[in-house]
C-alpha positions in Angstrom: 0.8 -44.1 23.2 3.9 -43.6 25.0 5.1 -40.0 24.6 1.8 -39.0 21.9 0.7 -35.4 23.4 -1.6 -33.2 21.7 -0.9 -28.8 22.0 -3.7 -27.3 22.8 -4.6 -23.3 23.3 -7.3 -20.4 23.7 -9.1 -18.4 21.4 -7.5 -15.5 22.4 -4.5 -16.8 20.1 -6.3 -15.4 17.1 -5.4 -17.8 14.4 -7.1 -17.9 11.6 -9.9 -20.6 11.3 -8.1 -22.0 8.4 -4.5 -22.8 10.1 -7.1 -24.6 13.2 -8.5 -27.4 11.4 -5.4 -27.8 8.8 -3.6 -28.5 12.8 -6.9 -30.2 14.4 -5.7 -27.5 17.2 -8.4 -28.0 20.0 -9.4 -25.0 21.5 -10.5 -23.9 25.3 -12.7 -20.7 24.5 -13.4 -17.6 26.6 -16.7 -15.8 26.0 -17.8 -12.6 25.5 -20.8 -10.8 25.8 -21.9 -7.8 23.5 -25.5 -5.5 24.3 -26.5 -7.7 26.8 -26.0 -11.5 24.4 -23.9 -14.2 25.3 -21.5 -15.9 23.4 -19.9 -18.8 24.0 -16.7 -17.8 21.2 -17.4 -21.7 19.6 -21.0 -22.7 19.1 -22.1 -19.3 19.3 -20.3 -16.5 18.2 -20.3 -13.2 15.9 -18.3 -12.8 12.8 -15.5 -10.3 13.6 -16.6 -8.0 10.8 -20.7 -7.6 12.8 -18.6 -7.4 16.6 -16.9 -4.6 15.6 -19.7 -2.7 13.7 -21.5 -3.5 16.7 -18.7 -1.6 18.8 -18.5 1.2 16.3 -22.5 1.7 17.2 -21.5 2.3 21.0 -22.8 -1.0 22.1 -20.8 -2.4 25.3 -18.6 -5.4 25.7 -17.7 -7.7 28.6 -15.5 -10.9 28.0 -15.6 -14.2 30.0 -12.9 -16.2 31.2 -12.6 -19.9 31.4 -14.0 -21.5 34.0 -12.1 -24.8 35.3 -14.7 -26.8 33.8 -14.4 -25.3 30.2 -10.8 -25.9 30.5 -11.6 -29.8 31.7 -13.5 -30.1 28.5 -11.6 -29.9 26.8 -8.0 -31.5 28.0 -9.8 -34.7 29.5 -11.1 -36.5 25.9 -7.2 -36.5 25.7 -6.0 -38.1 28.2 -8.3 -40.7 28.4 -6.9 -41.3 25.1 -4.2 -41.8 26.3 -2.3 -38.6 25.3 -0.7 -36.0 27.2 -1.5 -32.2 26.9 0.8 -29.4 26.5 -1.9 -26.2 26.8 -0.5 -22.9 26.1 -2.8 -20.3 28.2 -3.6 -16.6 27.8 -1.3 -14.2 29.3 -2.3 -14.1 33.1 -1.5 -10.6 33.2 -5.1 -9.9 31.4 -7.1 -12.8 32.5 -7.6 -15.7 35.0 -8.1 -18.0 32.7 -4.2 -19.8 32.7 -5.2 -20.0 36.7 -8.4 -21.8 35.6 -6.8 -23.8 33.3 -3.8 -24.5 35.9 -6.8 -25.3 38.6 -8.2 -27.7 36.2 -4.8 -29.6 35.1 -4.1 -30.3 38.9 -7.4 -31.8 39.1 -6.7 -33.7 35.8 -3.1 -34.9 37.3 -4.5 -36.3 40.1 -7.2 -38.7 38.6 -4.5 -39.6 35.2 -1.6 -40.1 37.2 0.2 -41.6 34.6 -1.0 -38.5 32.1 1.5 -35.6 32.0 -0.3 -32.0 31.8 1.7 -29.2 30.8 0.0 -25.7 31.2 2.2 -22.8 30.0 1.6 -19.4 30.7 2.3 -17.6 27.0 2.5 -14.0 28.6 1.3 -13.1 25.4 -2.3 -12.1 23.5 -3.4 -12.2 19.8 -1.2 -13.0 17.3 1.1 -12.9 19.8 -0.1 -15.9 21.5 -0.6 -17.5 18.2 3.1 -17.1 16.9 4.1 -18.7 19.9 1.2 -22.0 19.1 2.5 -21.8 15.6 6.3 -22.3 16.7 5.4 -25.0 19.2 3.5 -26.7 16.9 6.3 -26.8 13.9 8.2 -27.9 16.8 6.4 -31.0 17.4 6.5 -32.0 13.7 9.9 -31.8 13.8 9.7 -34.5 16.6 10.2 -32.7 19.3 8.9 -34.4 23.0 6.0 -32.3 25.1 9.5 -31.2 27.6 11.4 -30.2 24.9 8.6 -27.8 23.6 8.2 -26.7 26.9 10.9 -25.7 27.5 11.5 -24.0 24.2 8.4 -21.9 24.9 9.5 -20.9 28.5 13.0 -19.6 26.6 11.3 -17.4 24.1 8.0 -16.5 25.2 9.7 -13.1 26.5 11.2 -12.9 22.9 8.0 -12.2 22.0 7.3 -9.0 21.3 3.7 -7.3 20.7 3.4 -4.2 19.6 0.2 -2.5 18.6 -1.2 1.2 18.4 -5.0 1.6 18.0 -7.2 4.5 15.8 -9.7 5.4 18.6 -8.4 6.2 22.8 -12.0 5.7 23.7 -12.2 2.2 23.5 -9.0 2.1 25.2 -10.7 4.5 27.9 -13.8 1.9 28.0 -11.0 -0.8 28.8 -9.5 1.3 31.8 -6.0 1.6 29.7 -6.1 5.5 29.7 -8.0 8.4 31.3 -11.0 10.1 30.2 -9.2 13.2 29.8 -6.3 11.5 27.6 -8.8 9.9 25.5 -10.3 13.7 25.2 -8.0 15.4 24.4 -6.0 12.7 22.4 -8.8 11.9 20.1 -9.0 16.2 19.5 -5.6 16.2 18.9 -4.9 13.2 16.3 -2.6 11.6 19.1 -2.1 8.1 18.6 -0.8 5.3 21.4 1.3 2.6 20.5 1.9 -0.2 23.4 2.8 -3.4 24.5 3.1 -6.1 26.0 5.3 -6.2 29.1 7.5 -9.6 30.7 4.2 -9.5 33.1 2.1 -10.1 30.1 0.1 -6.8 31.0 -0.3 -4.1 27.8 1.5 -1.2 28.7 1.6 2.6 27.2 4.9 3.0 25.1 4.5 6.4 23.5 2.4 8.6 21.3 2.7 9.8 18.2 0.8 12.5 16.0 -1.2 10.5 13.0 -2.3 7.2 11.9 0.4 6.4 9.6 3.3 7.2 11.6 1.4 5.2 14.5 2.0 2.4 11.9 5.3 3.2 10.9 6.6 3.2 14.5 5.5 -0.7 14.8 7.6 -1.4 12.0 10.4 1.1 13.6 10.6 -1.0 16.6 11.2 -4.3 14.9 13.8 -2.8 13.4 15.2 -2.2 16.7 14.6 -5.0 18.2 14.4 -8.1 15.3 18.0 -8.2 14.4 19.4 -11.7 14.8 16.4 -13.4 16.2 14.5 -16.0 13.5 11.5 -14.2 12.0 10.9 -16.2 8.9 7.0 -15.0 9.5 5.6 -12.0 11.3 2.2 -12.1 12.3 -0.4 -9.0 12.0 -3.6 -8.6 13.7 -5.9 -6.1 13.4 -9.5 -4.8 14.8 -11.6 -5.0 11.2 -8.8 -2.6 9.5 -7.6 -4.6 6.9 -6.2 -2.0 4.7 -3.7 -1.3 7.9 -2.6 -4.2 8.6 -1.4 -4.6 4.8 0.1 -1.3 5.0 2.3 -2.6 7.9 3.3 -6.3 6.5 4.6 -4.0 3.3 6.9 -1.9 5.7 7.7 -5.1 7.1 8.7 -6.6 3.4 10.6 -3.1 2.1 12.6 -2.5 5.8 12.9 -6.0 6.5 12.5 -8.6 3.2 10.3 -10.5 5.2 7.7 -12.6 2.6 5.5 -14.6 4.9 2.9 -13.2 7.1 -0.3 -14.1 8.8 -2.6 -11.3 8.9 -5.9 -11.6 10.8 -8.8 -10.1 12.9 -8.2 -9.6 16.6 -10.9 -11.6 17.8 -13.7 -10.6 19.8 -12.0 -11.4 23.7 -9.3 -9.2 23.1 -11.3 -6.8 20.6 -13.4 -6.1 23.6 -10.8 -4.3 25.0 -8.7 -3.1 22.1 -11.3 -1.8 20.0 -11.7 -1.4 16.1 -9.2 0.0 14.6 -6.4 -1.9 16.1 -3.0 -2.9 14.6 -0.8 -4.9 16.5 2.8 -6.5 14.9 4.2 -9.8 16.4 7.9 -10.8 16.0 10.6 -12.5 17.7 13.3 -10.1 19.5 15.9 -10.0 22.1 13.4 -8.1 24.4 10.1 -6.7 24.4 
């Protein structure tokens, strides 16, 4: 079993359900909680398409992190298979959970000694996060050894860029990202925010612009900017139960760009929380964020 290591992430990756169990990627889950229930985000959870109408009703949102123990859970079977782990966390900049998953690994190192545990903090959220676990993982097919994709991720993950607007401030209010009065007086006014997602890993306030559609077309105006010479043989789209949107953005990507391959999916309920429906958010490789 010498050198066998398994990559392993959190939900907050967002990838679809589909590219999971083709990659048998195991999963460390944060929960959320939504007019009072519990979910656990595995076991039990909502389909994206009932959280959101749920959140369109006014009902509130709270998200869990992982505890040390949920993060044990699921890195141990490994390693007493003899396998090391290479876990790529949430960004710590909105949530605890790489420090739980850290506390846990260090706990882990000291009863397998002879186990390597690898927890790398992905700065990034969504898609985001999940563009980063696709690369890794196409990485390791290639052959690559747990250090070398290490490494590669420590490289890139500020390459990463995230940028997202959403179609209602409120939810953003309700998630502490803007005042009450700039949600007001926004939502009056037909402002839109786009942001993103800093070298902290915390989502910051780019700039606004009047309208939905040239909220989306300034996504796509910032790739331009900031794509040129960096690989992006797939751009990944995630979006808060707005499908229509997220198309209408991969098909500025395709006409400005030429870029074919995408991966277009919900932002899932941890990060949704926060975000809101009608979120768009565009992930890419660039020479900053």
């Amino acid at each position: 079993m010498a050198g066998k290591y398994v990559i392993t992430c959190n939900n907050t990756a967002d990838l679809p359900q589909e590219f999971i169990e083709k990659n048998g990627l195991p999963i460390a889950h944060l929960g959320y909680s939504i007019d009072g229930e519990d979910y656990d985000g595995d076991q039990k959870k909502l389909d994206p398409k009932d959280f959101y109408a749920l959140m369109r009703e006014g009902k509130m949102t709270k998200t869990h992190q992982v505890s040390p123990e949920g993060a044990r859970a699921v890195i141990e079977p490994f390693l007493q298979q003899g396998y090391d782990v290479l876990h790529i966390a949430f960004s710590s900049g909105l949530s605890g959970t790489c420090g739980s998953t850290e506390v846990a690994a260090q706990e882990l190192r000291e009863q397998y000694p002879e186990r390597k545990i690898e927890v790398v903090d992905s700065l990034c959220a969504s898609l985001g996060e999940g563009l980063l676990v696709y690369r890794a993982l196409k990485l390791k097919s290639e052959g690559k050894t747990l250090d070398e994709v290490r490494d590669w991720l420590y490289e890139n993950r500020l390459h990463l860029c995230h940028y997202f607007t959403v179609d209602d401030l409120n939810f953003l209010y309700r998630g502490g990202r803007v005042s009450k009065t700039a949600a007001f007086f926004g939502t009056m006014l037909g402002i839109k925010p786009v942001l993103h997602v800093d070298d902290e890993g915390h989502l910051i306030p780019l700039t606004k612009v009047r309208g939905r559609r040239q909220s989306l077309q300034k996504l796509v105006d910032y790739m331009e900017e900031l794509a040129a010479g960096r690989q992006n043989d797939i751009v990944f789209i995630s979006h808060g139960d707005c499908q229509e949107d997220a198309q209408y953005v991969a098909d500025e990507v395709k006409r400005r760009l030429g870029i074919e391959n995408f991966i277009i999916n919900y932002v899932g309920p941890t990060i949704g929380a926060h975000s809101g429906p009608g979120t768009v958010a565009l992930f890419f490789f660039g020479e900053k964020r």
